[in-house]
Residue frames relative to the residue before (quaternion, step in Angstrom):
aa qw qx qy qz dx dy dz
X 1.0000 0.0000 0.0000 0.0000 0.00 0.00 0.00
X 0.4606 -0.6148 0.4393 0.4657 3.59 -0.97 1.04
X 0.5799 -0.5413 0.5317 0.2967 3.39 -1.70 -0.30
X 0.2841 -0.8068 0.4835 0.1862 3.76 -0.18 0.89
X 0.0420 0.8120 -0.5711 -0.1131 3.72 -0.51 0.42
X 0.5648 -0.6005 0.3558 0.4403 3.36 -1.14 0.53
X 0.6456 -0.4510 0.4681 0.4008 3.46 -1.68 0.07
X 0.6340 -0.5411 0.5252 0.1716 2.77 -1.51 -0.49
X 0.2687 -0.6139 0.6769 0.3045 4.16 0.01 0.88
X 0.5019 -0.5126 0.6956 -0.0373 2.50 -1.64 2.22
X 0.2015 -0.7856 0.5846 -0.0209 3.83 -0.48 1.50
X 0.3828 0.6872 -0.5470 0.2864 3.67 1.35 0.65
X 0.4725 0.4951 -0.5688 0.4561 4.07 0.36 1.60
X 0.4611 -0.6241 0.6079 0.1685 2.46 -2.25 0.68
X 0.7985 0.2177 -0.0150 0.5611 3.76 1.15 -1.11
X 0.0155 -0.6935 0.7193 0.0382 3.45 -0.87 0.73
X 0.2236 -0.6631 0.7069 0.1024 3.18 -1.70 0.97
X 0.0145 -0.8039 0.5876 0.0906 3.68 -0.91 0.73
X 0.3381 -0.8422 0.4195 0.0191 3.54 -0.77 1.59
X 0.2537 0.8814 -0.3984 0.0065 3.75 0.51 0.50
X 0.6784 -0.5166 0.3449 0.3924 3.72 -0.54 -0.09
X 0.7319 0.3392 0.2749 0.5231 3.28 1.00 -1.98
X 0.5946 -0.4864 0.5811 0.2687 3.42 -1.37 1.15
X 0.8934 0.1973 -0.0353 0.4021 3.51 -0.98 0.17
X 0.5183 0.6622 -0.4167 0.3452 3.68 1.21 0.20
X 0.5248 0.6224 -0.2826 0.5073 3.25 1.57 -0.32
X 0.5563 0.7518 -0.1165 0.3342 3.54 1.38 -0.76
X 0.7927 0.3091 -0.0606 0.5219 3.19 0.74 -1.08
X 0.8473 -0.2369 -0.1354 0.4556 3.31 0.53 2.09
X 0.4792 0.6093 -0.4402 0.4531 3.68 1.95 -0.74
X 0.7001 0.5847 -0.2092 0.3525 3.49 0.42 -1.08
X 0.2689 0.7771 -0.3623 0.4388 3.35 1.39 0.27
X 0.7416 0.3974 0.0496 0.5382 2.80 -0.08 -2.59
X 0.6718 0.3823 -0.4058 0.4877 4.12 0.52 -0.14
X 0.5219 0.5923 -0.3864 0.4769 3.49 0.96 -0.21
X 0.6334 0.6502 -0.1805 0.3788 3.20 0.74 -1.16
X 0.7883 0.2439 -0.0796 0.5593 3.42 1.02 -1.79
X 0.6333 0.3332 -0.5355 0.4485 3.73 0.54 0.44
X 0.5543 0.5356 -0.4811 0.4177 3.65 0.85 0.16
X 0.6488 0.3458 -0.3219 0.5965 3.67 1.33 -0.39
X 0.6692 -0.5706 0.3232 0.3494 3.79 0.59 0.91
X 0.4691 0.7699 -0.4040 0.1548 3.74 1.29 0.41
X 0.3768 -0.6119 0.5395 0.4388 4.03 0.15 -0.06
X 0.0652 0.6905 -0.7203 -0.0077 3.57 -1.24 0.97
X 0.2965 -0.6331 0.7138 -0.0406 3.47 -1.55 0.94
X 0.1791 0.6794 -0.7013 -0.1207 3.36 -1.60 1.21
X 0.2302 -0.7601 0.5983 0.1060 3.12 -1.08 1.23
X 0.2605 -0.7365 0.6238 -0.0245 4.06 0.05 1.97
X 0.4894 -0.6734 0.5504 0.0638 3.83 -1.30 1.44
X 0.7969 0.0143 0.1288 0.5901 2.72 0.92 -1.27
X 0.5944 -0.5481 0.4988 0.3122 4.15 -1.61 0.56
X 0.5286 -0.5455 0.5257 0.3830 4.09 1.04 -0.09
X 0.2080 0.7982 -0.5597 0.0802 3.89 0.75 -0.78
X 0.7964 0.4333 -0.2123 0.3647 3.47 0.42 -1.49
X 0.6911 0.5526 -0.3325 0.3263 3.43 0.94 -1.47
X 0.7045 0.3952 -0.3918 0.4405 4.02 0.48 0.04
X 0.6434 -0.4433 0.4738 0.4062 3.95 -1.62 -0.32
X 0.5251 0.6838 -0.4023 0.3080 3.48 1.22 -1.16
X 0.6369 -0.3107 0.5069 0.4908 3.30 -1.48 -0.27
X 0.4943 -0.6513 0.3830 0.4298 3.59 -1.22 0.00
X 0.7200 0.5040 -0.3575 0.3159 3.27 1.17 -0.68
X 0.6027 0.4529 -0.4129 0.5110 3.61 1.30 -0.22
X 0.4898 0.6133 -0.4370 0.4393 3.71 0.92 -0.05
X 0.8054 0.2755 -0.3430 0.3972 3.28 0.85 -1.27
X 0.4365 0.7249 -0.3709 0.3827 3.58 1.21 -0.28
X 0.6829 0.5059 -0.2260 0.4761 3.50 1.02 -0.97
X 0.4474 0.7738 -0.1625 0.4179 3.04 1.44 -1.38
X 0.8090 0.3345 -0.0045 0.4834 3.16 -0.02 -1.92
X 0.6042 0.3669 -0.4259 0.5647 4.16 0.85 0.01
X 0.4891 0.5858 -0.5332 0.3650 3.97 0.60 -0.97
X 0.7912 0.2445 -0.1425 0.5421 3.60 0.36 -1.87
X 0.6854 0.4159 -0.5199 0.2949 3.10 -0.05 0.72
X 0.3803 0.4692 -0.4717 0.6424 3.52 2.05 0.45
X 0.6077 0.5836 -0.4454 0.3028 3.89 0.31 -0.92
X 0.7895 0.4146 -0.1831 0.4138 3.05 0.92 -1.28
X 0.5545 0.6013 -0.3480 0.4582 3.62 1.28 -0.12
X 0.5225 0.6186 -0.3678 0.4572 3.14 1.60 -0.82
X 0.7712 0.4553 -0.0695 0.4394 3.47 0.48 -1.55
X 0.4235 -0.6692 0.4242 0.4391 4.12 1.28 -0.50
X 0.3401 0.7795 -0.4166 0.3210 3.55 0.81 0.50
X 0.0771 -0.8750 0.4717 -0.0774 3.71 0.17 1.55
X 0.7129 0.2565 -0.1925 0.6237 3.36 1.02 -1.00
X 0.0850 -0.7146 0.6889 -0.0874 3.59 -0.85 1.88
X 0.0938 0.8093 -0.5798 -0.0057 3.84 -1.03 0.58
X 0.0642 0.8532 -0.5173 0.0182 3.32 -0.18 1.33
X 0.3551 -0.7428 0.5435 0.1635 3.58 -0.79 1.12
X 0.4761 -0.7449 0.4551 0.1065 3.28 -1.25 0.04
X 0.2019 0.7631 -0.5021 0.3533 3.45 1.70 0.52
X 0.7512 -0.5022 0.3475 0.2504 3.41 -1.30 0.69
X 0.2431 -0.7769 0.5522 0.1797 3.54 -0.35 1.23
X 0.8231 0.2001 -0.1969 0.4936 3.99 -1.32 1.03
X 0.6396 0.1512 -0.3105 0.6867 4.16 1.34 0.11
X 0.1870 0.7329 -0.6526 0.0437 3.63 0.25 0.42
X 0.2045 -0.8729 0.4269 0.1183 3.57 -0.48 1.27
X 0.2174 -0.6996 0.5755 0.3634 4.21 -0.19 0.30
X 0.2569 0.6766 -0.6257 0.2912 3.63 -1.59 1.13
X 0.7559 -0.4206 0.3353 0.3733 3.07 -1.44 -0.07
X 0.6216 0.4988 -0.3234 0.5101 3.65 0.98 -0.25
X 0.7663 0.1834 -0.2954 0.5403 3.85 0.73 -0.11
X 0.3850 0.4706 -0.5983 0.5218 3.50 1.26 0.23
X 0.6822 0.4957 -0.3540 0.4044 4.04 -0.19 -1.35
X 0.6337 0.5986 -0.2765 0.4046 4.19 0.86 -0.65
X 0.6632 0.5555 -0.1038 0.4908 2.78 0.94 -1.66
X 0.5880 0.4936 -0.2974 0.5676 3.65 0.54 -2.04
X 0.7177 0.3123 -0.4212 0.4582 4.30 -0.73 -1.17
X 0.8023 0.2383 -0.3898 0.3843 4.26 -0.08 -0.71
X 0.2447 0.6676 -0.5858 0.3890 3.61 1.00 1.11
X 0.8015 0.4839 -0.0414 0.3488 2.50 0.29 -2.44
X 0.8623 0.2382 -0.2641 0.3605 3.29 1.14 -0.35
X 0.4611 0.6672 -0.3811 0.4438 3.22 1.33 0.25
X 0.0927 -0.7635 0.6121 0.1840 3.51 1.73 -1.44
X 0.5278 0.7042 -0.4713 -0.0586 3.74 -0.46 0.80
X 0.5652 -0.6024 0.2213 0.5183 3.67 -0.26 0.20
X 0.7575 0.3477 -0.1324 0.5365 3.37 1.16 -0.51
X 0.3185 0.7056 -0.6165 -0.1437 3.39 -0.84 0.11
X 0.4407 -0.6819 0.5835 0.0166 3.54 -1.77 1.09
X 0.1172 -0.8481 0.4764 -0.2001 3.20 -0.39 2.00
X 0.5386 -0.7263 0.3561 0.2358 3.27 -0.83 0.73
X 0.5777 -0.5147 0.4611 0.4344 3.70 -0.72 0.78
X 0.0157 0.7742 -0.6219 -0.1165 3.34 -0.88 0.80
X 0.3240 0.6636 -0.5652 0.3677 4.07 1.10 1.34
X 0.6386 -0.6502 0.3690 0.1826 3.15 -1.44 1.36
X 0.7259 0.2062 -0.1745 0.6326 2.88 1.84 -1.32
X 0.0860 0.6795 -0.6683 -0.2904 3.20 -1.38 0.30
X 0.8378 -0.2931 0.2298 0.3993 3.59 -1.84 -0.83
X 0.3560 0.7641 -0.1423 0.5188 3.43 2.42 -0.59
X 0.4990 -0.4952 0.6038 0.3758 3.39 0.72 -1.36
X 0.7247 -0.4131 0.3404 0.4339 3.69 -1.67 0.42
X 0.2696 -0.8014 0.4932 0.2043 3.81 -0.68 0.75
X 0.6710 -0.4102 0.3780 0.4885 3.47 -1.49 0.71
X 0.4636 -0.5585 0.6405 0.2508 3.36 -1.78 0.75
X 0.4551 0.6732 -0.3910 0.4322 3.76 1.05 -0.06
X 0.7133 0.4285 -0.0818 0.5485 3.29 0.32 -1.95
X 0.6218 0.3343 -0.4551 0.5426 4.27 0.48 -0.54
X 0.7057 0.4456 -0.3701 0.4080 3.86 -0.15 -1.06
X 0.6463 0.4337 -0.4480 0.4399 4.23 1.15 -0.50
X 0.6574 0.5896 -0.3181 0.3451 3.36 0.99 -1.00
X 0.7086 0.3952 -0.2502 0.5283 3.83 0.80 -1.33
X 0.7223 0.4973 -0.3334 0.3462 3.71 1.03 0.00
X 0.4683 0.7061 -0.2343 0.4767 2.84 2.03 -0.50
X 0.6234 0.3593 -0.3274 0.6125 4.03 1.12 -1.50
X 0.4155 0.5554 -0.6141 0.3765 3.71 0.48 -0.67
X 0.7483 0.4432 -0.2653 0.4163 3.33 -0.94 -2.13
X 0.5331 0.5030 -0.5403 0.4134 4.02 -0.15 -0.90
X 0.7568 0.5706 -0.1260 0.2929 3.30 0.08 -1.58
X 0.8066 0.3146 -0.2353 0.4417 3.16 1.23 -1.11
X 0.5420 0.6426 -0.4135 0.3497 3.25 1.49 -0.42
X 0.4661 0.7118 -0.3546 0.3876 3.73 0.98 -0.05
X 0.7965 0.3368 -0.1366 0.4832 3.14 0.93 -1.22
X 0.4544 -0.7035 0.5244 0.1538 3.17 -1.04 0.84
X 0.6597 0.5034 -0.2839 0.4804 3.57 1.34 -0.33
X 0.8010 0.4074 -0.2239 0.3773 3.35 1.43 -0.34
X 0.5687 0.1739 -0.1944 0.7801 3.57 0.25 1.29
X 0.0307 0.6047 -0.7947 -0.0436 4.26 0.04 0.55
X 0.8831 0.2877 -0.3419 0.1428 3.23 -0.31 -1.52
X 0.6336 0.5426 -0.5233 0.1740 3.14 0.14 0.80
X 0.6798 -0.5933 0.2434 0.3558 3.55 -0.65 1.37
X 0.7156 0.4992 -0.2862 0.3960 3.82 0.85 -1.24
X 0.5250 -0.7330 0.3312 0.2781 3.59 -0.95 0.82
X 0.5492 -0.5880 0.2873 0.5196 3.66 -0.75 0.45
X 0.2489 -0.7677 0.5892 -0.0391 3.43 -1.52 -0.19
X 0.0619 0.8304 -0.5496 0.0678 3.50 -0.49 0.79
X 0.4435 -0.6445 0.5818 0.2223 3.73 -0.84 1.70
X 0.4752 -0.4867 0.6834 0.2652 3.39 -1.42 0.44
X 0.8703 0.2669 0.0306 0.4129 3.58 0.17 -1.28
X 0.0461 0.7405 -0.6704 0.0093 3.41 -0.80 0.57
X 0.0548 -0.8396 0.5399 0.0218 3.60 -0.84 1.05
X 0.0041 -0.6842 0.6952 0.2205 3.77 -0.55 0.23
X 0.7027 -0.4207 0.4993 0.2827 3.17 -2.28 0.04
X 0.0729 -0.8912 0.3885 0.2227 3.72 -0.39 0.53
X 0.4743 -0.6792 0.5233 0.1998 3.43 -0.86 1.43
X 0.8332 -0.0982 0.1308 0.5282 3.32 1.30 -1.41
X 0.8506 -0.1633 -0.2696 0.4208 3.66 -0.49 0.68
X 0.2760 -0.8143 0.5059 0.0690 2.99 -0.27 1.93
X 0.1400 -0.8609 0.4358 0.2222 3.38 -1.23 0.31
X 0.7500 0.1531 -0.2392 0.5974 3.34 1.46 0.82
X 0.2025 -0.7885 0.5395 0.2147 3.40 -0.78 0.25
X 0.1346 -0.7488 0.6356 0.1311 3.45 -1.51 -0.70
X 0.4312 -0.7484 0.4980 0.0771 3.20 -0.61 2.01
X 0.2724 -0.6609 0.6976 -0.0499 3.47 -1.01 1.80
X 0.3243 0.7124 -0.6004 0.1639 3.66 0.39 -0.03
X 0.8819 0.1728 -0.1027 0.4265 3.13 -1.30 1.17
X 0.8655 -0.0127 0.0166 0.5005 3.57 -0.87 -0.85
X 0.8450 0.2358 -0.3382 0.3407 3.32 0.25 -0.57
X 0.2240 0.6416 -0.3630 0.6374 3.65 1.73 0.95
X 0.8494 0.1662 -0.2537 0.4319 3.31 0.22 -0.40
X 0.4359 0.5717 -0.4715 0.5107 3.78 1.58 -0.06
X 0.7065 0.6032 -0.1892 0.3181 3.49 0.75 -0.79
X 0.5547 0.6306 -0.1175 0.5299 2.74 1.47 -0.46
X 0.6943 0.3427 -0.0864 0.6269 3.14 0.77 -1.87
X 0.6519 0.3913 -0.5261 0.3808 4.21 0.71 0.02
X 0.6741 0.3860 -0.4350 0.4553 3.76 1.00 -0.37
X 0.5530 0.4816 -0.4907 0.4705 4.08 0.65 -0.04
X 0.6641 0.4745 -0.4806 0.3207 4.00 0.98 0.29
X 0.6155 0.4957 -0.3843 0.4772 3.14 1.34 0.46
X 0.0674 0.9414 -0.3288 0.0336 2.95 0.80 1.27
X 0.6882 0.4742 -0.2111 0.5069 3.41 1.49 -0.54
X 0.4262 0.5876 -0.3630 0.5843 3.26 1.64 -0.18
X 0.7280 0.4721 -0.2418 0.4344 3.80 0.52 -0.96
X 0.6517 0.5483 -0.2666 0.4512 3.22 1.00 -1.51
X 0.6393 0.4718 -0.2203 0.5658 4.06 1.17 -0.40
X 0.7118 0.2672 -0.4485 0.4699 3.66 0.90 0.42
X 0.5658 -0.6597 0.3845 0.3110 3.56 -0.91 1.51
X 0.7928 0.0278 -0.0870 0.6025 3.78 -1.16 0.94
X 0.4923 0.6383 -0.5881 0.0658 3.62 -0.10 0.14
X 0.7223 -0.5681 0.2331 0.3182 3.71 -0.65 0.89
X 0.4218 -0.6094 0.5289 0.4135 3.99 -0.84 -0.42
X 0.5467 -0.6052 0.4849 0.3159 3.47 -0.53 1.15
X 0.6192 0.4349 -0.3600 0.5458 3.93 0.76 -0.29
X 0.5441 0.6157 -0.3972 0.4089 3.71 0.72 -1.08
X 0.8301 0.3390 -0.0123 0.4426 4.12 0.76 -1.90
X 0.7529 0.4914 -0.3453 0.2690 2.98 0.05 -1.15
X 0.7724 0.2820 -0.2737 0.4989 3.62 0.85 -1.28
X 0.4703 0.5405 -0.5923 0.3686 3.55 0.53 0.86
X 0.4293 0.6894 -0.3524 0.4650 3.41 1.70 -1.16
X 0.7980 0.4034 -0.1810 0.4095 3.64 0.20 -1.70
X 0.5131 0.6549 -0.3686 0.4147 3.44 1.10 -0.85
X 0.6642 0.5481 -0.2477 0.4438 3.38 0.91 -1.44
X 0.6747 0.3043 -0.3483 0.5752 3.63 0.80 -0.89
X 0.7115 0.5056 -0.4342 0.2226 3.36 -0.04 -0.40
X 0.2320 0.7656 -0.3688 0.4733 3.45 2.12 0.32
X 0.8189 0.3834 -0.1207 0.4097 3.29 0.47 -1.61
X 0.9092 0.1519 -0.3032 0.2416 3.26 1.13 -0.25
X 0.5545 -0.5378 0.1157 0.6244 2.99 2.14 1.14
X 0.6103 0.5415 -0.3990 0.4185 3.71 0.73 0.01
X 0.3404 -0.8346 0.3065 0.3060 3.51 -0.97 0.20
X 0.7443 0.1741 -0.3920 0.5120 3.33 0.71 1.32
X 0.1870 0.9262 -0.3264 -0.0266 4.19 -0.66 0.37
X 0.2076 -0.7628 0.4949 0.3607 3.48 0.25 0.24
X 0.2523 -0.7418 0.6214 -0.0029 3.76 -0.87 1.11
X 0.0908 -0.8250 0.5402 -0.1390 3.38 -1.06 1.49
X 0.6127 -0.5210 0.5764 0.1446 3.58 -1.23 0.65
X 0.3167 0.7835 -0.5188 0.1293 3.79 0.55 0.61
X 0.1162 -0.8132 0.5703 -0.0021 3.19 -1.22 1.19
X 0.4058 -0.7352 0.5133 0.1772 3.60 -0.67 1.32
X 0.0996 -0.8628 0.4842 0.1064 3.93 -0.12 0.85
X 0.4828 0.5233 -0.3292 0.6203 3.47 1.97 0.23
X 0.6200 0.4822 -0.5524 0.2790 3.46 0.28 -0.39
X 0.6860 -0.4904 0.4554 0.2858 3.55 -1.82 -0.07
X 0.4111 -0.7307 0.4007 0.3695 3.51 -0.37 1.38
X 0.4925 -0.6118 0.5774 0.2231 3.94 -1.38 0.86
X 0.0014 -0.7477 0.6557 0.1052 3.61 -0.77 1.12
């Protein structure tokens, strides 16, 4: 039997919003595929939960200070201009009506066709995920939802809005992918090696060259190319299936 590979993420957007918990979650292979679309003239948004505070020895506030310049080299690496980092509680990051209500306003005001949420499974192939990254992810489809409605959050001033797209990272059956070959593989790379002192403070952790493009290598298995970052993409316009 032939081999099936996955398709290809249909790149019919202008704006992606990307929702993560954490400095540097965006880093480890997502940031690929954002290379990719501001080199094809796409608008990318990160919209950061939290400053990282917790994830270093430092104090927190010089942690987050460091923190907050790393990704902002990360994101130069990759073309990323429009950075928003909130200030919700790094390591108790709670899901509710306060990070639904955060989340829902940099919908409404960013307005993009995509936004890209974190897995919000306990288990993944990795091991038991951060209680951070689940609470960003199940608040993240939340917000989608609410930014539509005009009844939910009134008071805020910016108009509703609904993403066409809503992608998560896939741990496991992905349903599209997106070919990092080459340059935008190596922006990726060079955005998670800008967190360098953030890295240099986690014991044995690897060389962003050492992982990632084995990471990508792997997707790029699935979709006959030879490196990719593979995603969960849901169409929130399409017609419900009976």
């Amino acid at each position: 039997m032939p081999v099936m590979t996955l398709p290809a993420l249909p790149e019919e957007f202008q704006r992606v919003l990307c929702v993560v918990a954490h400095p540097d979650d965006m880093e480890y292979g997502l940031s690929s595929a954002v290379a990719r679309w501001t080199a094809n003239g796409i608008e990318v948004g990160y919209l950061l939960l939290t400053r990282g505070e917790a994830g270093m020895p430092n104090p927190p506030e010089e942690t987050a200070r460091l923190r907050l310049a790393e990704q902002q080299a990360a994101c130069a690496a990759v073309g990323v201009e429009h950075l928003t980092v909130l200030d919700h509680p790094d390591g108790v990051l709670v899901y509710g009506l306060d990070l639904r209500r955060d989340i829902c306003r940099e919908i409404r005001r960013f307005k993009p066709d995509v936004v890209l949420g974190s897995s919000f499974e306990v288990e993944t192939p990795y091991g038991f995920d951060q209680a951070d990254h689940r609470a960003a992810g199940l608040a993240t489809l939340d917000a989608i939802r609410d930014a539509g409605n005009r009844w939910v959050f009134p008071d805020q001033t910016e108009e509703p809005h609904s993403p066409r797209w809503y992608l998560q990272p896939a741990f496991a059956n992905p349903t599209h992918g997106v070919d990092v070959t080459g340059e935008p593989l190596r922006r990726g790379v060079a955005s998670l090696e800008a967190h360098a002192a953030y890295l240099a403070a986690l014991p044995g952790h690897p060389a962003p060259a050492d992982f990632i493009p084995k990471f990508a290598a792997m997707g790029g298995q699935a979709m006959g190319v030879e490196h990719a970052v593979l995603f969960r993409a849901h169409d929130l316009q399409a017609p419900p299936e009976f």
